[in-house]
ROFIRO-153173 format. One record per residue: residue number from 1; x, y, z of N, C-alpha, C in turn. Coordinates in steps of 0.2 Angstrom, whole numbers, padded with zeros to 4 digits. Last residue first. Layout:
N
     k   neast   nnorth     nup   caeast   canorth    caup   ceast   cnorth     cup
   NUM       X        Y       Z        X         Y       Z       X        Y       Z
...
//
This chain:
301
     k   neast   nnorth     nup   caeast   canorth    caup   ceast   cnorth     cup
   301   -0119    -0041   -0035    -0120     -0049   -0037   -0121    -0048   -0046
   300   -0116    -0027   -0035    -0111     -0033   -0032   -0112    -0038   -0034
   299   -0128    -0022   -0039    -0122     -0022   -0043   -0119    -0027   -0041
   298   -0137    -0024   -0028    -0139     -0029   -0035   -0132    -0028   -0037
   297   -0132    -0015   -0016    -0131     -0021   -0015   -0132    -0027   -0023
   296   -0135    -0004   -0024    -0130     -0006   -0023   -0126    -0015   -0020
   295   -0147    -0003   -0025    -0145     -0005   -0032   -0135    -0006   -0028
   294   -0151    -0004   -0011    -0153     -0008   -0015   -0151    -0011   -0022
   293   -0147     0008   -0008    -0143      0001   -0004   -0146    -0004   -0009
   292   -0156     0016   -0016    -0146      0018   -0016   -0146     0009   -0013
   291   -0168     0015   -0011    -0167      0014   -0016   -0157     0011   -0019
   290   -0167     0015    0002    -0168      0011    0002   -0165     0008   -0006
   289   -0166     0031    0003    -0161      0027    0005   -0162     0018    0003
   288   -0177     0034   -0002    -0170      0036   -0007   -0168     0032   -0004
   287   -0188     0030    0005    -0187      0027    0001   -0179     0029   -0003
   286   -0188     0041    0016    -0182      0033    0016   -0181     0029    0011
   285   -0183     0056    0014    -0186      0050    0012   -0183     0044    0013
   284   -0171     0065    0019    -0180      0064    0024   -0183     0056    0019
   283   -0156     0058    0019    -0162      0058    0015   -0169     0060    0020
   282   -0141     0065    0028    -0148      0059    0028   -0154     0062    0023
   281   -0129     0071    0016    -0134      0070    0024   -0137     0065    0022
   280   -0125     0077   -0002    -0123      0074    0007   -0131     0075    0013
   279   -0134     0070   -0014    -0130      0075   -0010   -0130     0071   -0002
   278   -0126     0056   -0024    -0132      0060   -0020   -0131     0065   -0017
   277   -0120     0045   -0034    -0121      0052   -0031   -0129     0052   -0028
   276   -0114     0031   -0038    -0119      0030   -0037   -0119     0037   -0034
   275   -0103     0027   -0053    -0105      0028   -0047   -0111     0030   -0044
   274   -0093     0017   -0065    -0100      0018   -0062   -0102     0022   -0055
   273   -0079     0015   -0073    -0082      0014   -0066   -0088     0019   -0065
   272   -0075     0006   -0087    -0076      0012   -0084   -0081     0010   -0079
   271   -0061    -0005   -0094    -0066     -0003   -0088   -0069     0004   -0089
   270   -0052    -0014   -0107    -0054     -0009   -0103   -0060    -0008   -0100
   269   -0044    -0030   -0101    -0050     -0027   -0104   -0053    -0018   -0101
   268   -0032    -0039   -0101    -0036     -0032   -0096   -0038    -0027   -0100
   267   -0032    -0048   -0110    -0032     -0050   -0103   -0035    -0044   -0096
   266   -0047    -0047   -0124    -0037     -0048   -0118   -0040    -0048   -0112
   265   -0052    -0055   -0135    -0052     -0055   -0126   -0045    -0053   -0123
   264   -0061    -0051   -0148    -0054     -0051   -0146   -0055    -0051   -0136
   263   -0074    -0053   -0153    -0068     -0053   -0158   -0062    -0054   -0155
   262   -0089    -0063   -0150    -0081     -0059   -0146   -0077    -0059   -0154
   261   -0103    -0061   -0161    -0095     -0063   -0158   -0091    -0059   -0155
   260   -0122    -0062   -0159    -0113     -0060   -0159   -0109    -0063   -0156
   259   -0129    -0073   -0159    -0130     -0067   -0165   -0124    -0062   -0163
   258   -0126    -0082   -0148    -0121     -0081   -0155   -0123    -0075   -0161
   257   -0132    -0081   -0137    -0136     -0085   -0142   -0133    -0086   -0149
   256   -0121    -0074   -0128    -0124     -0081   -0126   -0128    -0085   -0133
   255   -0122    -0062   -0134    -0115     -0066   -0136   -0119    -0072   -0133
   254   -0138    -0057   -0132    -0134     -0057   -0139   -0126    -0062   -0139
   253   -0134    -0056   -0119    -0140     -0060   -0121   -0137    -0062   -0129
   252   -0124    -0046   -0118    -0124     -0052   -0114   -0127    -0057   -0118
   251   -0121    -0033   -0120    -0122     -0036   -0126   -0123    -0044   -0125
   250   -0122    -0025   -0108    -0126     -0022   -0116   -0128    -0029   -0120
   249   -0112    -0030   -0103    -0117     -0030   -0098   -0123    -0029   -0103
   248   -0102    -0023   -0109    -0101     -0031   -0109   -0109    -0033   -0108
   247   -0102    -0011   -0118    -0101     -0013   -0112   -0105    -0019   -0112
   246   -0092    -0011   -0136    -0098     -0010   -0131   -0098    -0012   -0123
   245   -0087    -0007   -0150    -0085     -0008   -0145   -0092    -0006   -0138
   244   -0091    -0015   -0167    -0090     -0008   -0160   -0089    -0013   -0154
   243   -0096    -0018   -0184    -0092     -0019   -0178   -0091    -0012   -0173
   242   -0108    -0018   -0193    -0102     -0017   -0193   -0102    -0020   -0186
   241   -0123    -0023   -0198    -0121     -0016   -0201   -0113    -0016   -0199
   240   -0129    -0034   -0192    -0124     -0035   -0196   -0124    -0029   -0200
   239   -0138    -0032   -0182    -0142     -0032   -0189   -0136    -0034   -0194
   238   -0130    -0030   -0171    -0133     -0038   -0170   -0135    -0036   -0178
   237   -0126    -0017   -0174    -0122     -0022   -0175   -0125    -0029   -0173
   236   -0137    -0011   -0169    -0136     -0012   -0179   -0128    -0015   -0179
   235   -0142    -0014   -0157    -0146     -0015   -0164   -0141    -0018   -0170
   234   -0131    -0007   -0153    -0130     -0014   -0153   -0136    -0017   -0157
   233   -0135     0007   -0156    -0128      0004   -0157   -0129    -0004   -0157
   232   -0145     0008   -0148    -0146      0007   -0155   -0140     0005   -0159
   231   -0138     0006   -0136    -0144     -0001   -0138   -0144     0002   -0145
   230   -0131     0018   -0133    -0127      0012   -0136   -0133     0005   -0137
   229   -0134     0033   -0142    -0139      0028   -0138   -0135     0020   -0139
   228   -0130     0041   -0155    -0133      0042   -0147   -0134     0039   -0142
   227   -0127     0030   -0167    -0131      0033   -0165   -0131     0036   -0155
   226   -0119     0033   -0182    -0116      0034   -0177   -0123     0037   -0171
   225   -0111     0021   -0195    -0117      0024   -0192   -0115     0027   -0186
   224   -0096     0024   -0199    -0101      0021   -0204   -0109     0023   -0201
   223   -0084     0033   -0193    -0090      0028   -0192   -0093     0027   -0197
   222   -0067     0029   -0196    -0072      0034   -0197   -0077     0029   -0196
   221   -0051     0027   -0190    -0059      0023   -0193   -0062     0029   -0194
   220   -0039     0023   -0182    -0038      0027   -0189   -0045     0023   -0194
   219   -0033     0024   -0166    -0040      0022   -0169   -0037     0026   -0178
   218   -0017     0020   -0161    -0023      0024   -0162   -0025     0023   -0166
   217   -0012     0009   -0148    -0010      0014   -0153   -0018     0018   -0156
   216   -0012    -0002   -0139    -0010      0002   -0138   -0006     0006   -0145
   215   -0023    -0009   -0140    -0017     -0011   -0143   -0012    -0007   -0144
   214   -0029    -0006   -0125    -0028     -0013   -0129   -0022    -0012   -0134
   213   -0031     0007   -0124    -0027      0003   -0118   -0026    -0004   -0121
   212   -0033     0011   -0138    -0026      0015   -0133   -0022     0009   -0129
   211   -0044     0005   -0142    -0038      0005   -0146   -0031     0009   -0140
   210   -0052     0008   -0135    -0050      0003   -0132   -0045     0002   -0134
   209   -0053     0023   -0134    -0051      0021   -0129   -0049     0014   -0127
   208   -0061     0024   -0147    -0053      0025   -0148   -0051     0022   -0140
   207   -0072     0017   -0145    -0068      0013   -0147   -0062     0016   -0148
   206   -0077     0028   -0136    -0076      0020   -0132   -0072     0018   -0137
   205   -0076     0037   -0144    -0075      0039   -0140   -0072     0033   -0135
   204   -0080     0045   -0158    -0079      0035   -0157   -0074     0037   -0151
   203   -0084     0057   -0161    -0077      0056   -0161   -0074     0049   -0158
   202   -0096     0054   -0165    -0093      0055   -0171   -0085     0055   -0169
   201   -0103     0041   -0157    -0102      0048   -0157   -0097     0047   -0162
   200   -0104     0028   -0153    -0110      0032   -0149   -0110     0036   -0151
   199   -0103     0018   -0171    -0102      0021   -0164   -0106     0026   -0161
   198   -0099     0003   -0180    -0104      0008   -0179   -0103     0012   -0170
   197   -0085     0004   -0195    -0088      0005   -0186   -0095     0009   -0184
   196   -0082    -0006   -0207    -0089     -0002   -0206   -0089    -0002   -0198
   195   -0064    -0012   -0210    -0070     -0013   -0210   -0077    -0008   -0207
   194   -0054    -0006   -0210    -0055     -0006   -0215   -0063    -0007   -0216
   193   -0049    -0008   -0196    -0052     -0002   -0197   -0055     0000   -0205
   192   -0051    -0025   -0193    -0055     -0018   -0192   -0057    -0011   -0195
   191   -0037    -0024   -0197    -0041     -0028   -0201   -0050    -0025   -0200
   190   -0029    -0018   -0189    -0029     -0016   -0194   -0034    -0020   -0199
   189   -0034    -0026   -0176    -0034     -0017   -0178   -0033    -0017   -0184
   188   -0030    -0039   -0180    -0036     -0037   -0182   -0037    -0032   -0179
   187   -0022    -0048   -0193    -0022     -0042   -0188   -0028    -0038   -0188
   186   -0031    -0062   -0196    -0029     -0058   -0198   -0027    -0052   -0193
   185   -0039    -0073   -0192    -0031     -0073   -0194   -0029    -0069   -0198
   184   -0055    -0065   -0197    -0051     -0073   -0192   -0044    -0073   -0196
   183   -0063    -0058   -0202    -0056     -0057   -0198   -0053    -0060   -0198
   182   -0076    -0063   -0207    -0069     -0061   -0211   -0064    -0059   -0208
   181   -0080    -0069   -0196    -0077     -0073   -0199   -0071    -0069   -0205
   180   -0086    -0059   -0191    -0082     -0059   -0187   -0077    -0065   -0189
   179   -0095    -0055   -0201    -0090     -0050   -0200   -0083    -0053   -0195
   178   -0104    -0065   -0199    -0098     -0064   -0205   -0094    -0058   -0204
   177   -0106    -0062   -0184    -0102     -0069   -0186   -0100    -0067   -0194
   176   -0107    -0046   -0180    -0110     -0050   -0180   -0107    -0057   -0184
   175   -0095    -0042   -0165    -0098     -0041   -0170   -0102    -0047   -0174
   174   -0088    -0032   -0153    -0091     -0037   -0154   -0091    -0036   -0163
   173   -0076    -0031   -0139    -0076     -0031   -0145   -0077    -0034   -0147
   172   -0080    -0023   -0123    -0079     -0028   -0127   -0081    -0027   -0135
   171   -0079    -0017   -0106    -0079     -0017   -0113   -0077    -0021   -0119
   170   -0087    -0017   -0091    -0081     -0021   -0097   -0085    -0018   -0103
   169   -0091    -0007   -0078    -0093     -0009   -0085   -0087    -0012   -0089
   168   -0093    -0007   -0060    -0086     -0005   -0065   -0088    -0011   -0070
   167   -0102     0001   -0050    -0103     -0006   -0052   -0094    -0002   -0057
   166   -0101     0011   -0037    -0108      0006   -0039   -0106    -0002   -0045
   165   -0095     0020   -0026    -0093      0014   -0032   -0099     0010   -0033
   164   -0103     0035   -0022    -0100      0029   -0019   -0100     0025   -0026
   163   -0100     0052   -0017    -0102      0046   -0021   -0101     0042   -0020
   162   -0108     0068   -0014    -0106      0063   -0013   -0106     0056   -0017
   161   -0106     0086   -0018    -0110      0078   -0018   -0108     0072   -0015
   160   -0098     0097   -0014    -0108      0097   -0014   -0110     0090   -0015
   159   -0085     0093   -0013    -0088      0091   -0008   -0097     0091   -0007
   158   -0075     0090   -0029    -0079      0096   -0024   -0081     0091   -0018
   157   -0081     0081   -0044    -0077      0085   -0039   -0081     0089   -0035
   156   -0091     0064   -0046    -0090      0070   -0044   -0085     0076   -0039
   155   -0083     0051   -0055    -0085      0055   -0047   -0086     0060   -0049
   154   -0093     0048   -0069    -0088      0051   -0068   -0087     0053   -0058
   153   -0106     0043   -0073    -0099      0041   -0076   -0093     0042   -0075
   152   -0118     0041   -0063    -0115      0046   -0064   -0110     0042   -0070
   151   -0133     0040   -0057    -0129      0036   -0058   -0125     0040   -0064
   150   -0140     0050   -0042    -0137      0050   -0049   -0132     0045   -0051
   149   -0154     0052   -0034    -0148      0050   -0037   -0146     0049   -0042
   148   -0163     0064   -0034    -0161      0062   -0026   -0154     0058   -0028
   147   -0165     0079   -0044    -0164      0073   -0043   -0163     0070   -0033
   146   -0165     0095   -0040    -0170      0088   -0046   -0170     0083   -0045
   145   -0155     0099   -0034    -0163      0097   -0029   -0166     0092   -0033
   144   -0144     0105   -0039    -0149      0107   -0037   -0155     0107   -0034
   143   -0135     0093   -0040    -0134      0097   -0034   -0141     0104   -0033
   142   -0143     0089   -0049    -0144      0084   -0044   -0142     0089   -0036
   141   -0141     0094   -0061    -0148      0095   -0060   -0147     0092   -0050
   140   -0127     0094   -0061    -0129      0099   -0059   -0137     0098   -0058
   139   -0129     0078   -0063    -0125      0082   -0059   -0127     0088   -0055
   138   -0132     0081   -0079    -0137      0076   -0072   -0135     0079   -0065
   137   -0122     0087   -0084    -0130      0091   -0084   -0136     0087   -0078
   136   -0114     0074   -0083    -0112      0083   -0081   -0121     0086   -0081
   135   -0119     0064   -0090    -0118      0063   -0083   -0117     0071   -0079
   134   -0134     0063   -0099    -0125      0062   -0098   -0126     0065   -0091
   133   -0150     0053   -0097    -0146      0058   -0098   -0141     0058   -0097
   132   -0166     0052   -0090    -0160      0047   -0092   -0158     0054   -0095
   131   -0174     0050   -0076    -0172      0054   -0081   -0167     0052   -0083
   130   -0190     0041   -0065    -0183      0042   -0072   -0182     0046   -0074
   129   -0195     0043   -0051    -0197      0045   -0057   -0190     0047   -0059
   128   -0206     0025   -0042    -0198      0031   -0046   -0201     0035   -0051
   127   -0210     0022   -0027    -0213      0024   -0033   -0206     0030   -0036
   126   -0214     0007   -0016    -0205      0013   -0017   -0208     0014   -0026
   125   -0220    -0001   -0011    -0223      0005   -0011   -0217     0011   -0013
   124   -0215    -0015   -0013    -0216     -0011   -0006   -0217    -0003   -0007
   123   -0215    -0015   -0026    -0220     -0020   -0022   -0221    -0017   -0015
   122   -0209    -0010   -0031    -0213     -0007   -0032   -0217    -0011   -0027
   121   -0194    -0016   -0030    -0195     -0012   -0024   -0201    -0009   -0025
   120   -0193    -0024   -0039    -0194     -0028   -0035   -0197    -0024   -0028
   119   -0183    -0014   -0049    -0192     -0018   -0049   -0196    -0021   -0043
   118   -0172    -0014   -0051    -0176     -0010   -0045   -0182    -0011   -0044
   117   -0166    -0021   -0059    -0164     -0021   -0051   -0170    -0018   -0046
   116   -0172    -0017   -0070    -0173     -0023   -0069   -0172    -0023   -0060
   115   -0166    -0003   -0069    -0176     -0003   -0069   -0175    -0012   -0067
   114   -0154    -0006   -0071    -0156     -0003   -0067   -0164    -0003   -0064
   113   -0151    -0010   -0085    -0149     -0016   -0080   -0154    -0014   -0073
   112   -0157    -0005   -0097    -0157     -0012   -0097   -0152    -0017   -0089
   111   -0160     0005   -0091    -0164      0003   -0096   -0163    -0005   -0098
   110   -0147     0013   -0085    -0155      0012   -0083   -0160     0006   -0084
   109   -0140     0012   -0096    -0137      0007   -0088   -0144     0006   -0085
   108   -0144     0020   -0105    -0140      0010   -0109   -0142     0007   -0103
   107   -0146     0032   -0103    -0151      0029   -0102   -0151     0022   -0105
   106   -0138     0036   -0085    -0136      0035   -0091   -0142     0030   -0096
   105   -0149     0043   -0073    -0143      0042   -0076   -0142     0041   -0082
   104   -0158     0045   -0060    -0157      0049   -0065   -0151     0045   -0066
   103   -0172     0046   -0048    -0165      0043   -0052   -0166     0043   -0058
   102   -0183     0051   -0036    -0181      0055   -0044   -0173     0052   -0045
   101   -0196     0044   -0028    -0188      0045   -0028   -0185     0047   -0036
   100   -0207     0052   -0020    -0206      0048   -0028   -0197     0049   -0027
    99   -0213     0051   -0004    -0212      0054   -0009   -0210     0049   -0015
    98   -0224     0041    0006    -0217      0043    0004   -0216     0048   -0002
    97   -0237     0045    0014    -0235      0040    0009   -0226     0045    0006
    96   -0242     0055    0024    -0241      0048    0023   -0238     0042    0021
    95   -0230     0070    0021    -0236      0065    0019   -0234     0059    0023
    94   -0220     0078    0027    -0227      0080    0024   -0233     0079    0023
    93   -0213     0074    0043    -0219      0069    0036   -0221     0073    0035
    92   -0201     0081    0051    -0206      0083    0048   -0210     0076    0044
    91   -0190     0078    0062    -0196      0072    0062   -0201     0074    0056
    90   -0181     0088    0063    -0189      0091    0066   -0194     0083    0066
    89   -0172     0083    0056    -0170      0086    0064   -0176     0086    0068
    88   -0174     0083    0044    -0173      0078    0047   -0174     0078    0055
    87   -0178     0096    0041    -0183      0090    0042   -0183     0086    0044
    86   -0163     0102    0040    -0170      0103    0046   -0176     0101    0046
    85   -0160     0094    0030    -0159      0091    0036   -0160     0096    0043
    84   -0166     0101    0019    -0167      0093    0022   -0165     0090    0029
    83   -0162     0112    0021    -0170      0110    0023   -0172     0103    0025
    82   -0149     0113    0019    -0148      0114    0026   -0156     0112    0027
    81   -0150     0105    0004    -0147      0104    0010   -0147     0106    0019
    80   -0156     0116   -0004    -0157      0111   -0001   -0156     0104    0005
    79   -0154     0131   -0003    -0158      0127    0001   -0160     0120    0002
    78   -0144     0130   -0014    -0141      0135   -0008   -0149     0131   -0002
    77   -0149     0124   -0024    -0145      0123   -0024   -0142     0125   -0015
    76   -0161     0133   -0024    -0162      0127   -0023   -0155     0123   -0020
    75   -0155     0145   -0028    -0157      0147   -0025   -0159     0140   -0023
    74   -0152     0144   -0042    -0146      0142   -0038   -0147     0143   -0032
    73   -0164     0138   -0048    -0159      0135   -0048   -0154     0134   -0042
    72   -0169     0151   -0046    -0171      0146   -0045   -0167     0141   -0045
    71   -0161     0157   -0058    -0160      0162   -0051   -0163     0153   -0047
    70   -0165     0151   -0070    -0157      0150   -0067   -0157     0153   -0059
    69   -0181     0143   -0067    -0176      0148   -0071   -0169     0148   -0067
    68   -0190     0129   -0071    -0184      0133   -0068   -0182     0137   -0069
    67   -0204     0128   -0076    -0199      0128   -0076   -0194     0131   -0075
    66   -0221     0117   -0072    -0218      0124   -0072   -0210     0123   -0073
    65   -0236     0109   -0079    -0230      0111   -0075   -0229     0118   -0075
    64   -0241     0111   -0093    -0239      0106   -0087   -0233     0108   -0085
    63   -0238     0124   -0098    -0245      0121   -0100   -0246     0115   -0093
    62   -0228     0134   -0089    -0230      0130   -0093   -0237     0126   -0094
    61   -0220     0147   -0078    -0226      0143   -0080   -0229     0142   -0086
    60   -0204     0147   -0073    -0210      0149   -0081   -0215     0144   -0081
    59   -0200     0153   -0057    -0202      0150   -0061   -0207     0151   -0069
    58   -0195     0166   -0053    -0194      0159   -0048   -0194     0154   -0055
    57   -0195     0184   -0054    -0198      0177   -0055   -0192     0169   -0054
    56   -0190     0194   -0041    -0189      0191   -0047   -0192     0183   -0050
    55   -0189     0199   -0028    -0189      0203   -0033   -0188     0203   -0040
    54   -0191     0192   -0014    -0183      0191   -0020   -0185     0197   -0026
    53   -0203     0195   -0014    -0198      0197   -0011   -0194     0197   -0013
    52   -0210     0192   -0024    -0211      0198   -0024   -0203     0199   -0020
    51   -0207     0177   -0024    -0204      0179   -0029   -0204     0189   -0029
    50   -0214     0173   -0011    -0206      0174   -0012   -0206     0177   -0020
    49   -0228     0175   -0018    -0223      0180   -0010   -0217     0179   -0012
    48   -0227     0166   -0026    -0231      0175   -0026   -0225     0177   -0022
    47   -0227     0157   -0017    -0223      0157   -0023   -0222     0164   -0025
    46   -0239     0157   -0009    -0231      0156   -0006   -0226     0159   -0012
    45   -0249     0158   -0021    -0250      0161   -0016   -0241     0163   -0013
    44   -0246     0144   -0025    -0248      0148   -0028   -0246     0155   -0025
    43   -0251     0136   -0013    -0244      0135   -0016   -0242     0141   -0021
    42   -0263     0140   -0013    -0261      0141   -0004   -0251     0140   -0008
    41   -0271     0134   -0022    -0269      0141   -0023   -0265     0143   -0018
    40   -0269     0121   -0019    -0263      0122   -0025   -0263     0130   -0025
    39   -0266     0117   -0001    -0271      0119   -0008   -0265     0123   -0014
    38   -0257     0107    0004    -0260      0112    0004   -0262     0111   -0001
    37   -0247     0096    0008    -0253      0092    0008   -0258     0100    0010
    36   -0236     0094    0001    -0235      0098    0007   -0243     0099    0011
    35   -0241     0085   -0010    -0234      0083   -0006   -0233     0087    0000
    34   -0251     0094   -0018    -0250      0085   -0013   -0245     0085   -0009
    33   -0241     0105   -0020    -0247      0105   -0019   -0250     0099   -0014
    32   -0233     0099   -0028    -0229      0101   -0022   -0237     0103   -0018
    31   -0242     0095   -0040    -0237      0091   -0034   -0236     0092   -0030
    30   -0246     0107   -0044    -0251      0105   -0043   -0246     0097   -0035
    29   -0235     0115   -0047    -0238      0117   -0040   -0243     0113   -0038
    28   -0219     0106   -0051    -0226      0107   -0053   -0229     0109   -0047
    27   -0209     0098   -0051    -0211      0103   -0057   -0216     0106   -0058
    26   -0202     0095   -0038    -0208      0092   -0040   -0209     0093   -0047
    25   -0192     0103   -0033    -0189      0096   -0035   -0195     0092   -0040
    24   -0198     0117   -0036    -0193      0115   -0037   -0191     0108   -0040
    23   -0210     0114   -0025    -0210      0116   -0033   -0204     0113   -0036
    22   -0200     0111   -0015    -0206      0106   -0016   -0208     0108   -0024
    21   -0194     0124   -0013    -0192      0118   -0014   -0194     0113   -0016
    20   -0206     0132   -0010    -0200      0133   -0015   -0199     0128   -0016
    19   -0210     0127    0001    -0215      0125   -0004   -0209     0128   -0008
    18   -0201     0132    0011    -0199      0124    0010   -0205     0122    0004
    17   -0200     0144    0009    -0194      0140    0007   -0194     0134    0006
    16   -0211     0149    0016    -0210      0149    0008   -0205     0146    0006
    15   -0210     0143    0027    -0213      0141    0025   -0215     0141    0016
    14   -0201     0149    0032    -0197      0146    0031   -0203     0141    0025
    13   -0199     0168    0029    -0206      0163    0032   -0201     0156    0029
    12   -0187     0181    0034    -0191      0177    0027   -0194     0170    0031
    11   -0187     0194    0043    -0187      0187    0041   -0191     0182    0039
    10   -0192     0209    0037    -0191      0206    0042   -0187     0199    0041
     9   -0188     0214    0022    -0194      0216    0026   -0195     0210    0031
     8   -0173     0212    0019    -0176      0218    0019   -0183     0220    0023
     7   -0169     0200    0022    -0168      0205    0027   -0172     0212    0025
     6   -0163     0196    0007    -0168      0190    0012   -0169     0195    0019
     5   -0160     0203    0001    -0165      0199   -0003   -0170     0198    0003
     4   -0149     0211    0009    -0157      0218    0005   -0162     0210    0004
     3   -0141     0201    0006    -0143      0204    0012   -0150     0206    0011
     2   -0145     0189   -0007    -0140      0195   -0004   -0145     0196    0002
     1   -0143     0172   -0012    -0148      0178   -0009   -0143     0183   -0006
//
């Protein structure tokens, strides 16, 4: 916000800024509406204001909900931070009942480890809302207010976030037993690449990576299937469509009851490290904070 935005006609009401935000993280005026425990036309109304005064719409109102425009975005980004922790400061409760904590990451790590961990916590009244998705666009959603965490793939650079080590994913070289019969004693990069890889993406991302740190030379495959999503990946290699490289943690159940094989175990098996983001300070919700220590203490075990 420039000078002229926020100074032109006195000092801006802090009370539009903190329904702003409520919109914002919520998506919706009907939400931010409960949540700041006003009337939705009284949210309606605040919204009016600031957007006259900025001299620019805020948001595109949609059949449900509403949605972000970039100016909002970066204007979220710039009040998130010092509101929460002038809420902190003030002891503010909107409400009686906690907010919905908004976790966000990868939708393999979610979906089959994450939601299991986190189950236990509905019981104490801790209400989530999921968005699965890569790790950069989560990110920017996170620094802008969307999010409270982010299971990330990568630390985040800079100082807007914060991260902490959550888990470190093994990768493994599976396939389903006749495939994994026709290898046997045979070099098997090269025995492989002749065979059908099925992968997350057309540039086979994880399995060029294993081939580096593993056998140290390069992939020479094309995919045979290539879906988005590592569970459909593991689908169609437990169906006996081919062979891939996968996170250990994905393909557990499946190697225990044999519908797949280990292909190959070495000794330093490639890794990628998992982090937990959030922005910086104290959460106003406790439930965030509850959330975070929770998946973090699950990972560890």
């Amino acid at each position: 916000m420039s000078d002229h935005d926020t100074r032109g006609s006195g000092p801006l009401d802090l009370n539009l800024l903190r329904t702003f935000l409520a919109v914002h993280r919520l998506g919706s005026f009907t939400a931010a509406a409960r949540r700041l425990r006003l009337s939705q036309s009284t949210v309606t109304t605040q919204i009016r204001a600031l957007e006259n005064r900025l001299g620019r719409e805020l948001f595109e109102r949609r059949a449900h909900g509403v949605a972000s425009l970039p100016h909002a975005d970066e204007l979220a980004l710039r009040l998130s931070v010092p509101l929460d922790q002038l809420a902190d400061i003030t002891g503010e409760e909107p409400s009686n009942t906690a907010a919905a904590v908004h976790l966000a990451g990868p939708a393999e790590f979610l979906s089959a480890l994450g939601l299991k961990m986190l189950a236990p916590l509905v019981a104490q009244g801790v209400r989530l809302r999921v968005t699965m998705g890569l790790t950069e666009p989560l990110l920017a959603e996170l620094r802008a207010g969307r999010h409270d965490l982010v299971v990330a793939t990568r630390r985040p650079r800079g100082r807007t976030l914060q991260a902490e080590v959550l888990a470190d994913e093994e990768f493994v070289l599976v396939a389903a037993p006749q495939w994994a019969e026709r290898v046997k004693g045979q070099d098997l990069p090269t025995a492989l690449e002749a065979l059908p890889l099925i992968a997350y993406a057309e540039d086979l991302p994880i399995a060029r990576r294993y081939w580096r740190h593993v056998f140290d030379r390069r992939l020479h495959a094309q995919a045979a299937i290539t879906v988005p999503d590592l569970r459909g990946v593991l689908t169609s290699v437990t169906a006996g469509a081919g062979w891939s490289a996968l996170p250990s943690y994905l393909c557990q159940s499946e190697l225990a009851s044999g519908a797949l094989r280990l292909l190959y175990q070495p000794e330093d098996p490639p890794i990628n490290t998992a982090y937990l983001v959030q922005r910086p300070g104290s959460p106003t919700n406790p439930h965030v904070t509850l959330v975070r220590d929770h998946l973090l203490a699950a990972a560890k075990t």
